[in-house]
KOLLUM-259808 format. One record per residue: x negated, z, y negated of N, C-alpha, C in turn. Coordinates in Angstrom, 3 decimals, padded with zeros to 6 digits. Last residue first. Layout:
+----------+----------+----------+----------+----------+----------+----------+----------+----------+
:      n.x :      n.z :      n.y :     ca.x :     ca.z :     ca.y :      c.x :      c.z :      c.y :
+----------+----------+----------+----------+----------+----------+----------+----------+----------+
:        X :        Z :        Y :        X :        Z :        Y :        X :        Z :        Y :
...
+----------+----------+----------+----------+----------+----------+----------+----------+----------+
// end
This chain:
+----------+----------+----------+----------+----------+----------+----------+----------+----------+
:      n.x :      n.z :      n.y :     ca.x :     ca.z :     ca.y :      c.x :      c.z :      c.y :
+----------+----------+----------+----------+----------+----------+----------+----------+----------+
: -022.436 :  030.692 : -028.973 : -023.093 :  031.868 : -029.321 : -022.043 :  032.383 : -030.618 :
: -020.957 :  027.712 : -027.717 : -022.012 :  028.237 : -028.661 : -022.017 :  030.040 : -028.809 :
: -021.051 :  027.950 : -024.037 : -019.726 :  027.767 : -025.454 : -021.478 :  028.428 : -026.025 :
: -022.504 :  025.047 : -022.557 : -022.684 :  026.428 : -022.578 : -021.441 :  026.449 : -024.312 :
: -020.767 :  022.607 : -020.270 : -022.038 :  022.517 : -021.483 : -021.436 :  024.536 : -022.216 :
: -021.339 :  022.464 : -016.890 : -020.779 :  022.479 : -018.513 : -021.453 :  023.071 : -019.477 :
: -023.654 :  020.186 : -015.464 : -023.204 :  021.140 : -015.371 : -021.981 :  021.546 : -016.975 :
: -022.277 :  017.124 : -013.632 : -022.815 :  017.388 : -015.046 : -022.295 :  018.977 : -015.282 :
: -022.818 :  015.198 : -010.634 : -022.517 :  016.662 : -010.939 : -023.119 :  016.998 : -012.570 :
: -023.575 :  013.472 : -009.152 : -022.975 :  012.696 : -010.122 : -022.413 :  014.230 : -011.252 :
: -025.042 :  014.147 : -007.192 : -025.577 :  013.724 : -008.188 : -025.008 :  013.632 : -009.531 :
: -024.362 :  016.924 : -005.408 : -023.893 :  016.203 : -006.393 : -024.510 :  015.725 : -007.005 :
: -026.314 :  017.527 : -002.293 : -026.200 :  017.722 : -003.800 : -025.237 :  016.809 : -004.052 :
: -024.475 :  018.288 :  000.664 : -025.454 :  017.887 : -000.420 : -025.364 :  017.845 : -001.397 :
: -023.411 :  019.196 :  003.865 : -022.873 :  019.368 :  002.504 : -024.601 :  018.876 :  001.791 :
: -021.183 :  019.148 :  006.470 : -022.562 :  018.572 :  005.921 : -022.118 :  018.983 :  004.501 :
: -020.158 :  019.530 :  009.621 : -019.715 :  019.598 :  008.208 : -021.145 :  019.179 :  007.694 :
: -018.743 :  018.093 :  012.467 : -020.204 :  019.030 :  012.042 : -020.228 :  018.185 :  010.481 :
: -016.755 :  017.906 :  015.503 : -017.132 :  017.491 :  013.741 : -017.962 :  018.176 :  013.190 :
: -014.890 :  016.751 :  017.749 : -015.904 :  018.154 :  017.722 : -016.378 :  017.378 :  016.346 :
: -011.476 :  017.504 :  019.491 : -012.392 :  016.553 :  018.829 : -013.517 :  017.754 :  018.050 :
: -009.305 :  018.395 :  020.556 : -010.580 :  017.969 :  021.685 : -011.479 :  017.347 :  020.516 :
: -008.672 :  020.851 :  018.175 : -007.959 :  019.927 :  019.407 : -009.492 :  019.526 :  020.307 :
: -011.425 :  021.153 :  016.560 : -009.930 :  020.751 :  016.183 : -009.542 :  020.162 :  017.374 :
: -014.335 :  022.476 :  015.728 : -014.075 :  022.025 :  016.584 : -012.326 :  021.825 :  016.343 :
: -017.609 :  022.070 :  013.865 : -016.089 :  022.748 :  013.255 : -015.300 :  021.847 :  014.530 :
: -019.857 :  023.505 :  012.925 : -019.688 :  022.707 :  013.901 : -018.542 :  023.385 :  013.932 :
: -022.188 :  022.982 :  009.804 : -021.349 :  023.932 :  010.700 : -020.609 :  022.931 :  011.649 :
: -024.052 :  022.109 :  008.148 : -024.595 :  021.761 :  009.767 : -023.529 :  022.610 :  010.592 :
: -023.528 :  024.180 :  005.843 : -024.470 :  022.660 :  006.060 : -024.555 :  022.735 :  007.060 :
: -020.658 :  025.845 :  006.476 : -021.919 :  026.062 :  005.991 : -022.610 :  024.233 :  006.070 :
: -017.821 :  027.506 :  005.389 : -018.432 :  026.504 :  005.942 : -019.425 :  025.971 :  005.547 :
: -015.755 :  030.340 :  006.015 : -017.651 :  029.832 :  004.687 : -017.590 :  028.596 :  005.916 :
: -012.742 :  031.104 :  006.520 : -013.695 :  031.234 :  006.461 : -015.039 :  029.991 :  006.102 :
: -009.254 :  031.478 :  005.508 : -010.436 :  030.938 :  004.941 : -011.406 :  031.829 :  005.555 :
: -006.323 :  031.947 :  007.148 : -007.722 :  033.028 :  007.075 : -008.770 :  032.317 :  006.629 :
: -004.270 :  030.895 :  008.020 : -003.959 :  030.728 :  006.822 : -005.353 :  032.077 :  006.428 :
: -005.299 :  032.253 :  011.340 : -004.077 :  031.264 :  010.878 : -004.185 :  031.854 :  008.945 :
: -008.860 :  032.429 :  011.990 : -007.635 :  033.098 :  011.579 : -006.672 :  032.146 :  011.215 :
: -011.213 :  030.611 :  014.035 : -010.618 :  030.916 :  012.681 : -008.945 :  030.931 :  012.660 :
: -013.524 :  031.561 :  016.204 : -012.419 :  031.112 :  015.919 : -011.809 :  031.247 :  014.851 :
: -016.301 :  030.475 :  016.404 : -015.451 :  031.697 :  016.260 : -014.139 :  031.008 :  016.158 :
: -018.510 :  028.228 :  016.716 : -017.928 :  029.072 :  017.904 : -016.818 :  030.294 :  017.706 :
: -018.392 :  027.107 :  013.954 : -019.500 :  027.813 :  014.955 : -019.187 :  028.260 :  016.123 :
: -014.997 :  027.390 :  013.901 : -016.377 :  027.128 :  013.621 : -017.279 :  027.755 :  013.824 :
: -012.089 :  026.316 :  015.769 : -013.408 :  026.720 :  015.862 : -014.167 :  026.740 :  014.827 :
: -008.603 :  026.256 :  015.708 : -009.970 :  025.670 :  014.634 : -010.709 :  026.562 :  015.445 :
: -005.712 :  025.316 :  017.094 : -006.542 :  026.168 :  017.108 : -007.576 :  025.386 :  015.927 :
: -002.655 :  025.447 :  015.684 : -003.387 :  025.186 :  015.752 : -005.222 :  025.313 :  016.133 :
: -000.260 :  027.725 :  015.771 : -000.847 :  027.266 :  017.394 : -001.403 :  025.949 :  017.088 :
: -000.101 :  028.524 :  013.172 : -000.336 :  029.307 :  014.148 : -000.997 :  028.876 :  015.532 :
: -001.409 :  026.549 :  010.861 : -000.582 :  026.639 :  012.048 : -000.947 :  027.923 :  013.003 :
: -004.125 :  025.762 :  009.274 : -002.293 :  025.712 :  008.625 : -001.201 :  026.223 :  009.642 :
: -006.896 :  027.041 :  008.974 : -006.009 :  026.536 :  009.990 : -004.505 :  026.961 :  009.694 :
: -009.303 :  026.395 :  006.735 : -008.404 :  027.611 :  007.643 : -007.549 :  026.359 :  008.181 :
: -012.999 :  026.356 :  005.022 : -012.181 :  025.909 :  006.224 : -011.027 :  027.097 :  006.298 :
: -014.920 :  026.430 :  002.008 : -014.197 :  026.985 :  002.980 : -013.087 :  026.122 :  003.824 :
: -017.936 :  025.837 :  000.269 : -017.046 :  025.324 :  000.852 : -016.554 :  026.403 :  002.097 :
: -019.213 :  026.089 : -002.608 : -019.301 :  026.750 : -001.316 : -018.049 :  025.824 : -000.735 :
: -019.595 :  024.933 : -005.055 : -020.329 :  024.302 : -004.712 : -020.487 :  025.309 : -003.132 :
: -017.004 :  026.290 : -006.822 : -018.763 :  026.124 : -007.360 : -019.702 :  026.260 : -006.419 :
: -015.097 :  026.119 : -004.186 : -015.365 :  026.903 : -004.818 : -016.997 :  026.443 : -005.457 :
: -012.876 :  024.300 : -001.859 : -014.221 :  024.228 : -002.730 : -014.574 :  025.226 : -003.944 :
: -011.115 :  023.787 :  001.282 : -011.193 :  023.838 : -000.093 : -012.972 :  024.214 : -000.622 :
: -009.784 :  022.024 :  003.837 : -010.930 :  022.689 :  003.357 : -011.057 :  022.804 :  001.650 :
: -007.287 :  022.940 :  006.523 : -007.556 :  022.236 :  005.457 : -008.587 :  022.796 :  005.026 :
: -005.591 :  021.697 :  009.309 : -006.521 :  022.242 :  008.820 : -006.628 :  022.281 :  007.499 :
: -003.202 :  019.910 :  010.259 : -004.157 :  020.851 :  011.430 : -005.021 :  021.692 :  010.646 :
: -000.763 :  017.939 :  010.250 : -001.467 :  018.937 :  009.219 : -002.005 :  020.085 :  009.780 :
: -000.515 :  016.899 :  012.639 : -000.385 :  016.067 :  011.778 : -001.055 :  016.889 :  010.242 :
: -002.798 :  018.514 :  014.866 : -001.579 :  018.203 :  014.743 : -001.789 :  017.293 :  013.067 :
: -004.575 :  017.194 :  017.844 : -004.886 :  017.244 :  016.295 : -003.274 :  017.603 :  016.079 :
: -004.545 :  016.127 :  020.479 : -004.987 :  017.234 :  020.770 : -004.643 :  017.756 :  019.032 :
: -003.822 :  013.044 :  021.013 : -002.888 :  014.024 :  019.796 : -002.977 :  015.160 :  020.128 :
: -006.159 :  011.464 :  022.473 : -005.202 :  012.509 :  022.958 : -004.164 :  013.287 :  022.346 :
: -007.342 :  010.329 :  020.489 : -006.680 :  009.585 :  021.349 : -005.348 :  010.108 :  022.190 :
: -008.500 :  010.755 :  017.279 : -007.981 :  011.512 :  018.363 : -007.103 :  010.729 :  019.293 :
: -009.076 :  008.729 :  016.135 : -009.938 :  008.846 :  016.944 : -009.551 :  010.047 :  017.929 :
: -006.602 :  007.805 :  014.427 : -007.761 :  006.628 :  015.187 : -008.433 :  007.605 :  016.215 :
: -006.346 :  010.140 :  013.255 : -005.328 :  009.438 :  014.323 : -005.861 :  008.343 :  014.512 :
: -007.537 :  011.922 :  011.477 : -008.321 :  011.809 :  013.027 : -006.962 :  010.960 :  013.922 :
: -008.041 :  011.962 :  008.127 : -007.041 :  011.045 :  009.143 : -007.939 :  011.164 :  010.764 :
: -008.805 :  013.879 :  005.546 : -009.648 :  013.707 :  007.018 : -008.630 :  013.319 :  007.977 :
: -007.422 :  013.891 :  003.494 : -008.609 :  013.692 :  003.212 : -009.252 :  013.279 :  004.425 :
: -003.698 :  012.931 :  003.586 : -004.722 :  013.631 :  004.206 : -006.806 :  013.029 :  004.055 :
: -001.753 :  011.971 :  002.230 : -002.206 :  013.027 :  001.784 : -003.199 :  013.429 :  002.950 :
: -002.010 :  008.746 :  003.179 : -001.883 :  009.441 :  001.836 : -002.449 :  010.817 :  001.607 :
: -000.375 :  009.143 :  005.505 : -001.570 :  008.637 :  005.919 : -002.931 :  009.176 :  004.335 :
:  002.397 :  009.825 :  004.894 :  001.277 :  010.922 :  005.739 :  000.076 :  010.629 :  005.921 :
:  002.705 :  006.511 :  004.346 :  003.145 :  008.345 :  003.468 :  002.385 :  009.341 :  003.944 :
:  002.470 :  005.352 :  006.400 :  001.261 :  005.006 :  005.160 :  001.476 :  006.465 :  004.547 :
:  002.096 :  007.306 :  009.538 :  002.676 :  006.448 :  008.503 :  001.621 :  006.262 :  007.193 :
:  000.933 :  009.292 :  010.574 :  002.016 :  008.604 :  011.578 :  002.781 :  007.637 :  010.774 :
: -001.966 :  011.364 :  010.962 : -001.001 :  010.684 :  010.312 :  000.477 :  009.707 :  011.060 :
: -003.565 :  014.366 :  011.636 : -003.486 :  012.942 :  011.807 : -002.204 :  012.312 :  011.825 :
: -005.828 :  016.011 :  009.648 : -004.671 :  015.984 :  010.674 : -004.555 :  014.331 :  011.117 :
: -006.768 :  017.859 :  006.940 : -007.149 :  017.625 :  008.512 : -005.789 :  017.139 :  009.193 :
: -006.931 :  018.036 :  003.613 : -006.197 :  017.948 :  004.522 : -006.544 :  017.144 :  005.340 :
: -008.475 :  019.855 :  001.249 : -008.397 :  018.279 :  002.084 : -007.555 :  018.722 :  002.801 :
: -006.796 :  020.895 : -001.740 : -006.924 :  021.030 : -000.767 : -006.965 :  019.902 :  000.289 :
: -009.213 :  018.669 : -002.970 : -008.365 :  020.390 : -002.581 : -007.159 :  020.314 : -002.723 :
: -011.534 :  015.635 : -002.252 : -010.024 :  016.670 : -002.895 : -009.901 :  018.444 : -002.572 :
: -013.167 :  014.625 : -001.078 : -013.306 :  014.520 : -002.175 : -012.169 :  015.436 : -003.412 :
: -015.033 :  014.539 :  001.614 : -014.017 :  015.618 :  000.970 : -014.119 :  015.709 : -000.215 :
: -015.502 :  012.198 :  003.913 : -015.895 :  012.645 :  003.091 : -014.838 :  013.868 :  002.237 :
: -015.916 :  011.883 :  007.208 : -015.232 :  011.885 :  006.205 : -015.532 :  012.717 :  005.148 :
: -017.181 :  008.829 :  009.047 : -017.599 :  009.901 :  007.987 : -016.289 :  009.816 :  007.346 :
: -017.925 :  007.245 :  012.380 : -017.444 :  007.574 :  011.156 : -017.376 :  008.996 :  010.301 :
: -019.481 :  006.590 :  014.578 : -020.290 :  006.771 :  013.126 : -019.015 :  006.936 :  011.960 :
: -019.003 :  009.008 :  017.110 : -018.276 :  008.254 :  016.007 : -019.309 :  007.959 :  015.011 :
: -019.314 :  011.595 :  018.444 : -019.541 :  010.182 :  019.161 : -018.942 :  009.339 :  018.460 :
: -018.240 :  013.994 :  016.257 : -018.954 :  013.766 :  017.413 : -018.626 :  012.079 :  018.127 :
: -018.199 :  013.200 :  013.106 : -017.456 :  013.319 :  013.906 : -018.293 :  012.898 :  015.170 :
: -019.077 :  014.509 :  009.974 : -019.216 :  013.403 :  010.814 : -018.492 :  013.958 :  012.054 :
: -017.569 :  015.337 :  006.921 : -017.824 :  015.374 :  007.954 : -017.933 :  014.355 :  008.906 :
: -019.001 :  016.546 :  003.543 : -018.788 :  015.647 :  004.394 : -018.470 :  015.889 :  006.136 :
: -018.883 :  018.050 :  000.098 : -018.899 :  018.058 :  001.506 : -018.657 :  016.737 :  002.525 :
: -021.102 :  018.250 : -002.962 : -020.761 :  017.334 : -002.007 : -020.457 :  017.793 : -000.425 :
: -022.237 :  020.394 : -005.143 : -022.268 :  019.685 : -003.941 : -020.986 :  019.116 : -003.343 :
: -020.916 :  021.269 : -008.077 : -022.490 :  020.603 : -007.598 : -022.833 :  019.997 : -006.251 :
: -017.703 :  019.246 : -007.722 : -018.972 :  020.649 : -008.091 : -020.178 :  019.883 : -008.251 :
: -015.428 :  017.649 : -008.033 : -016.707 :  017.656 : -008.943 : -017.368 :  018.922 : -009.133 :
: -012.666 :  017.799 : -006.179 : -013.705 :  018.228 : -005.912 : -014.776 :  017.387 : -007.147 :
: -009.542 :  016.734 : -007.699 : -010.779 :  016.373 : -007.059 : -011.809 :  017.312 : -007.241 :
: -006.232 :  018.648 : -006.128 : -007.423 :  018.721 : -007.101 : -008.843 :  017.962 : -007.023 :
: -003.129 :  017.528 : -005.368 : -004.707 :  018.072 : -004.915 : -005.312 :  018.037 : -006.195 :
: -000.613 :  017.084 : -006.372 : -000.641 :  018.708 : -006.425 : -002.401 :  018.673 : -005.712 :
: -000.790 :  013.919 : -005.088 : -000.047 :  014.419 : -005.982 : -000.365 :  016.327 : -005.515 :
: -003.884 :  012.964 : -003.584 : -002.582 :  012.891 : -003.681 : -002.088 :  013.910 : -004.730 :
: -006.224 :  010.205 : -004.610 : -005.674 :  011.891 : -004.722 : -004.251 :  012.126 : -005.023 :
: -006.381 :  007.751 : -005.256 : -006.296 :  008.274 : -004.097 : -006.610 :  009.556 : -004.002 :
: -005.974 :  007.323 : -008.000 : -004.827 :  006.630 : -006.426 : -004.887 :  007.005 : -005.224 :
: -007.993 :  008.127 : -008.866 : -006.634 :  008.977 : -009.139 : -005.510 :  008.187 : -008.487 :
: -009.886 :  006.203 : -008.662 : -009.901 :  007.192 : -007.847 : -008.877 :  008.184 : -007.967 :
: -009.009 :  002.608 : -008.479 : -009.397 :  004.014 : -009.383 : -008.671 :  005.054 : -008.655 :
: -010.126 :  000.621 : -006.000 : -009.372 :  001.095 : -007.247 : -009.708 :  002.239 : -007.886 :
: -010.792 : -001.525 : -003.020 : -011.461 : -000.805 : -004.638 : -010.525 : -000.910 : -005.279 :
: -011.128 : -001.778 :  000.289 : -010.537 : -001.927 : -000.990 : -010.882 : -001.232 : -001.976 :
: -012.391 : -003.241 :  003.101 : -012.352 : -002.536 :  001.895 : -011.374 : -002.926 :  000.879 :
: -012.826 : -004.190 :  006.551 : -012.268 : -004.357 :  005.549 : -012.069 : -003.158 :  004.151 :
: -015.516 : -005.371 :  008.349 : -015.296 : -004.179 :  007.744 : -014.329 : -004.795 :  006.633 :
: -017.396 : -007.496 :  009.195 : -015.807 : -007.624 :  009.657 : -014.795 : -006.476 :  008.948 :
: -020.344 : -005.794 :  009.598 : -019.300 : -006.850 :  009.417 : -017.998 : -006.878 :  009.945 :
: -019.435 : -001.826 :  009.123 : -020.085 : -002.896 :  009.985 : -019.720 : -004.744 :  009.366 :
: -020.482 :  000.863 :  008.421 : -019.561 : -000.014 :  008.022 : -020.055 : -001.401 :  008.792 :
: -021.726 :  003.548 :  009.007 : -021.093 :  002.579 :  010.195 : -019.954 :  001.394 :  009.712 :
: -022.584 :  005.097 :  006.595 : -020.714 :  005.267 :  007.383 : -020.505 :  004.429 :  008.131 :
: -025.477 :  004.262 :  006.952 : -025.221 :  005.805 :  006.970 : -023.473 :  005.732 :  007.746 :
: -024.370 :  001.635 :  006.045 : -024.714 :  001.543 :  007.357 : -024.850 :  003.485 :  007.842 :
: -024.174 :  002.327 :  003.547 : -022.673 :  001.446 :  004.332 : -023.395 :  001.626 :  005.368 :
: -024.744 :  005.370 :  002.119 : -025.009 :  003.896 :  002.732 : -023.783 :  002.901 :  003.222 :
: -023.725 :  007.408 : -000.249 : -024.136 :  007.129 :  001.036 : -024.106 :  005.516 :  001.274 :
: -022.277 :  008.250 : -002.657 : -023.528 :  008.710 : -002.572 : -024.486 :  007.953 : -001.125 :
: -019.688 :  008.138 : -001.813 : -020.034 :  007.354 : -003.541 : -021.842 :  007.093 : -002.525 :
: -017.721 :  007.777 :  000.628 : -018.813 :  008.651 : -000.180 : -020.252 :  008.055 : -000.740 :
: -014.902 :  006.206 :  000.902 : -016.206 :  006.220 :  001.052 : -017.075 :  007.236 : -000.280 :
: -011.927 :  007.437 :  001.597 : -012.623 :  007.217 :  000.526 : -014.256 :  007.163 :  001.425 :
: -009.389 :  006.001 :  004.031 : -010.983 :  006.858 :  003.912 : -011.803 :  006.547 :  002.768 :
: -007.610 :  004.703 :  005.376 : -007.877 :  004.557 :  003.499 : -008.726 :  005.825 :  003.439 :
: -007.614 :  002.664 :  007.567 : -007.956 :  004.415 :  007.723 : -007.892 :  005.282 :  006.198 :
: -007.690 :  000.956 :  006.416 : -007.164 :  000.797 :  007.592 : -006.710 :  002.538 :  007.803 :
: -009.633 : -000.086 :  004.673 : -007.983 : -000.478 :  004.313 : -007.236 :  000.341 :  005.281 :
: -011.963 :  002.613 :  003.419 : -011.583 :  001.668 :  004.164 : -009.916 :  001.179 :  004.137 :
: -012.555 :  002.239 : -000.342 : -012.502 :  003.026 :  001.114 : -011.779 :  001.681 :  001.873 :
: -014.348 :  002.951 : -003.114 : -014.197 :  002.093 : -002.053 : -013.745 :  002.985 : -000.813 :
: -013.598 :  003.530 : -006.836 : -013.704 :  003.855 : -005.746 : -013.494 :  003.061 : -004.708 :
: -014.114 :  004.898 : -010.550 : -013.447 :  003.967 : -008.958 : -014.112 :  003.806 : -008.126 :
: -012.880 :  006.068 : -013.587 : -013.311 :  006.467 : -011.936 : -012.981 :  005.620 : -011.076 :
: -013.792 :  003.751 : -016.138 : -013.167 :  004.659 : -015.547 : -013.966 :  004.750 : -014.286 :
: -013.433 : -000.017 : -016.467 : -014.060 :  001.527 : -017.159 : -012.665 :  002.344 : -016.689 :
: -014.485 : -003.640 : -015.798 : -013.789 : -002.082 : -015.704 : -014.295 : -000.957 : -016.156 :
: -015.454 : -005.881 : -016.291 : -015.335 : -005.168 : -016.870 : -014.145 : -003.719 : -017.200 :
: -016.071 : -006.960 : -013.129 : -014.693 : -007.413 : -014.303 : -014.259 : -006.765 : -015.540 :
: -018.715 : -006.718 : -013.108 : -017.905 : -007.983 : -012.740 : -016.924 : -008.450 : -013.893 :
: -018.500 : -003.670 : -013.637 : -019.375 : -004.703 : -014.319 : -019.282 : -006.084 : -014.255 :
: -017.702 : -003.285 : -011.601 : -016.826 : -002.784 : -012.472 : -017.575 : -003.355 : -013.680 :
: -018.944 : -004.254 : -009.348 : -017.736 : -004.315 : -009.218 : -017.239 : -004.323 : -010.687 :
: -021.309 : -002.342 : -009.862 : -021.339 : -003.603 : -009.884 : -020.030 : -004.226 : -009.913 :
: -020.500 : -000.004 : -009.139 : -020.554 :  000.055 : -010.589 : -021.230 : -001.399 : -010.726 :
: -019.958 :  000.073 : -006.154 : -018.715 :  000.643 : -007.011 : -019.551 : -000.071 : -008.533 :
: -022.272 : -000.206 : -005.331 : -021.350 : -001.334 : -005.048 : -020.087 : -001.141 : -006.128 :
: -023.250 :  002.121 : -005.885 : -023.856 :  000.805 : -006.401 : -023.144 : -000.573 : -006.422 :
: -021.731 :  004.001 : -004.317 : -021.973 :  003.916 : -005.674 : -022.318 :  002.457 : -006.540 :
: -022.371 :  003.214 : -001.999 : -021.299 :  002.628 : -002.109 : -021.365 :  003.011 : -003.755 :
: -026.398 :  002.016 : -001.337 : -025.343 :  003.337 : -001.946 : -024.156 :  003.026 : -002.426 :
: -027.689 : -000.241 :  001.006 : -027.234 :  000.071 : -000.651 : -026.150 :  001.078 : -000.948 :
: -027.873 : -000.965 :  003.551 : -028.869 :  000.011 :  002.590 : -028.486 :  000.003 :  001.214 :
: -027.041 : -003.631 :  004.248 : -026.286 : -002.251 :  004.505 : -026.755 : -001.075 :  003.730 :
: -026.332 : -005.983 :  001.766 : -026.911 : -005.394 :  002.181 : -026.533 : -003.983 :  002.646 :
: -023.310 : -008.052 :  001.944 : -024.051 : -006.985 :  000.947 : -025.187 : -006.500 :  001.943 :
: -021.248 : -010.425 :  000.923 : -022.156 : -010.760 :  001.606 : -023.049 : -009.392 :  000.872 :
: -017.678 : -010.776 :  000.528 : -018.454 : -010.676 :  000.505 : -020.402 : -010.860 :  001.516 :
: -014.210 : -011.893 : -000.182 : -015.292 : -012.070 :  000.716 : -016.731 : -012.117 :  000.242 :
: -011.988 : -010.780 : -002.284 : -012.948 : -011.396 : -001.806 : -013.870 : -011.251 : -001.267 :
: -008.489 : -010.357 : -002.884 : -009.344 : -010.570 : -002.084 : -010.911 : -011.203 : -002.180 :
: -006.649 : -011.951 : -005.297 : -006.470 : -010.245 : -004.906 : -007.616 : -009.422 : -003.595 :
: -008.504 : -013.383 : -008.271 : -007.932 : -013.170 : -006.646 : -007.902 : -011.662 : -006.367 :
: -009.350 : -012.140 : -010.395 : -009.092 : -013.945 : -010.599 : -008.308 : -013.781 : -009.206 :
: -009.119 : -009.726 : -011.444 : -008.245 : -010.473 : -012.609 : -008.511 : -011.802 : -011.772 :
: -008.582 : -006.904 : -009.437 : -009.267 : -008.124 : -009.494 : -008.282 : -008.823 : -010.510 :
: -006.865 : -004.719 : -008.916 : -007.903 : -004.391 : -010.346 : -008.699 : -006.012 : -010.814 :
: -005.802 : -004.633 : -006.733 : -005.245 : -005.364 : -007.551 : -005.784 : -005.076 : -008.872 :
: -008.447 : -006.010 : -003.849 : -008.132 : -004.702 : -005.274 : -007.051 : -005.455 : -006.354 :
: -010.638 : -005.851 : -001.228 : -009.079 : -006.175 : -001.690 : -008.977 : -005.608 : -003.129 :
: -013.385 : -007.397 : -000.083 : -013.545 : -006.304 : -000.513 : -012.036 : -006.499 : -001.671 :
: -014.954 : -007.818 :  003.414 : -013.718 : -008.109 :  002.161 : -013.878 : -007.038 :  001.662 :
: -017.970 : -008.389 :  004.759 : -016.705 : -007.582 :  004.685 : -015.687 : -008.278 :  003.701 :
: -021.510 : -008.767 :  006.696 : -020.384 : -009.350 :  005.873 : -018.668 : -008.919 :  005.966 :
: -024.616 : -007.852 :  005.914 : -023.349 : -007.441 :  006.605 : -022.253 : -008.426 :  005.889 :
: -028.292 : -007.631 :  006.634 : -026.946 : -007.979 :  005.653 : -025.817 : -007.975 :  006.167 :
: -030.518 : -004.629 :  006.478 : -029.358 : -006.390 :  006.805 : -028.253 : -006.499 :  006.124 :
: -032.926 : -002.757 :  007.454 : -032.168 : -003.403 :  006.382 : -031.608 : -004.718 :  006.888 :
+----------+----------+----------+----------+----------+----------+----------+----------+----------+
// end
């Protein structure tokens, strides 16, 4: 446990558009989210991601779990800013995520269809759930390389391109061919290697049964 120091930007702020914080890494971005909104008396869905990479942080996880480090810049708004126009947000029962080989960074999959690729502007930067243009060095990734959708709490992977390749597990996956992506699947894109994760939904309220 430590303490870390970041910014945290939002035009949701009523006194400054910026402020400099001081948080413990062990605290759930949830927690940070519903303190925030208790500050300034906000109501509704909102949300922290990074400025740089605009990576929604996953509600449910640590700042030190996503390698948020001091110096870490954030921003907070409501979560229908950052779902692009025609996606759908993911609220099953579970939760997908991916970590990325030799990276503490995490992307989380909060939409449908996510979108894999890597960006070349704020506009393209927008619709994609999983931005690998920081970390693909080599542009082994194309700009719309993949995408993962969500079914009551299964998750599926396909590959948007003919001469994109996708791996998972070692197979290869069909052009516009959904296959099961499992807890611990090892999903390979260009030179870069990623291993899916999936967990409960806390925040998950099942529907309420039609009366009889």
């Amino acid at each position: 446990m430590a303490y870390i120091q970041l910014t945290i930007a939002s035009d949701e702020f009523d006194d400054k558009p910026q402020h400099s914080v001081e948080l413990l890494d062990d605290v759930p971005v949830k927690s940070i989210v519903n303190e925030i909104q208790k500050e300034f008396g906000l109501k509704g869905s909102f949300a922290l991601w990074q400025r740089r990479s605009k990576q929604e942080l996953d509600s449910n996880r640590t700042l030190s779990e996503m390698g948020i480090q001091t110096g870490a810049e954030l921003e907070f708004g409501r979560k229908a800013k950052r779902i692009p126009a025609g996606a759908v947000e993911i609220n099953g029962p579970k939760r997908g995520y991916f970590t990325v080989e030799g990276s503490s960074v995490t992307f989380a999959v909060a939409w449908m269809p996510a979108l894999i690729g890597r960006s070349t502007d704020t506009a393209s930067a927008s619709l994609l759930a999983v931005d690998l243009t920081v970390l693909d060095k080599t542009k082994s990734t194309s700009r719309q390389h993949a995408s993962v959708s969500e079914s009551g709490g299964a998750f599926t992977i396909q590959r948007l391109a003919e001469n994109n390749p996708v791996t998972v597990d070692g197979t290869q996956v069909g052009y516009l061919s959904p296959v099961p992506l499992r807890d611990g699947g090892v999903v390979k894109l260009g030179s870069l290697t990623m291993t899916f994760h999936v967990e409960d939904n806390a925040d998950w309220t099942p529907p309420a049964e039609s009366p009889a």
